[in-house]
N, C-alpha and C positions, 0 to 999 in steps of 0.2 A: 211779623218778623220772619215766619216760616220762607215767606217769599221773597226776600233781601236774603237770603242764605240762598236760597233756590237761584235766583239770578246773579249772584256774582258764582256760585259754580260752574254755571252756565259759560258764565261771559270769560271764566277763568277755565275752562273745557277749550271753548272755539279761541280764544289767545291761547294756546300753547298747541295747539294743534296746526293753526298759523302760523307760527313759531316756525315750526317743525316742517310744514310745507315749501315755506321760506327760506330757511335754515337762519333766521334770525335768531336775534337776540328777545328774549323775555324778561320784561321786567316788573316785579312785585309789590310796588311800595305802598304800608300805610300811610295817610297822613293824620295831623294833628286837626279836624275841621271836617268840616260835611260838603262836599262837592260831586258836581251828577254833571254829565257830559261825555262828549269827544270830542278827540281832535285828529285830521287826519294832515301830516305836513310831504310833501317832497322839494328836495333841495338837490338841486345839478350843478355841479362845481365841472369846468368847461377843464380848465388846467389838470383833472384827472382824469378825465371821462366818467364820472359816474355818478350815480343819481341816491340818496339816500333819502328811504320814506321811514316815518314816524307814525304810529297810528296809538292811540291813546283813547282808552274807556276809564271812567272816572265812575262809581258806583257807591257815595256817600263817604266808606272809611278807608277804600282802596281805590287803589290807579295802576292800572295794567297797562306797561307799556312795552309795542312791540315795534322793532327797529330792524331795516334791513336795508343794503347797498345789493343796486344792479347795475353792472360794470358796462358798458354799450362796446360792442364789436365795432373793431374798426376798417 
């Protein structure tokens, strides 16, 4: 158990320090279920110029998700 406490600090350390590097959005949420994973998304919408990435750790009773927009020079 010591090590599921150990590793979502971890992984809740490098997500908000990501965050922060980024200047994203962090997000915290429990859920109701046991789920382990990632997921990593980007979406480029042409009509604004800019590209939104999704990156998501899932670690049994939480899901860390961090969200950021990079605008592209024109």
């Amino acid at each position: 158990m010591i090590e599921f406490f150990t590793l979502t600090f971890i992984a809740l350390v490098v997500a908000f320090l990501l965050a922060a590097y980024k200047g994203a959005n962090l997000i915290i949420s429990p859920i109701m279920g046991v789920l382990l994973g990632g997921l990593y998304d980007r979406t480029y919408y042409e009509d604004e110029e800019v590209t939104d990435h999704t990156l998501q750790v899932s670690l049994l009773f939480v899901v860390f998700t961090v969200k950021w927009e990079v605008y592209d020079a024109v």
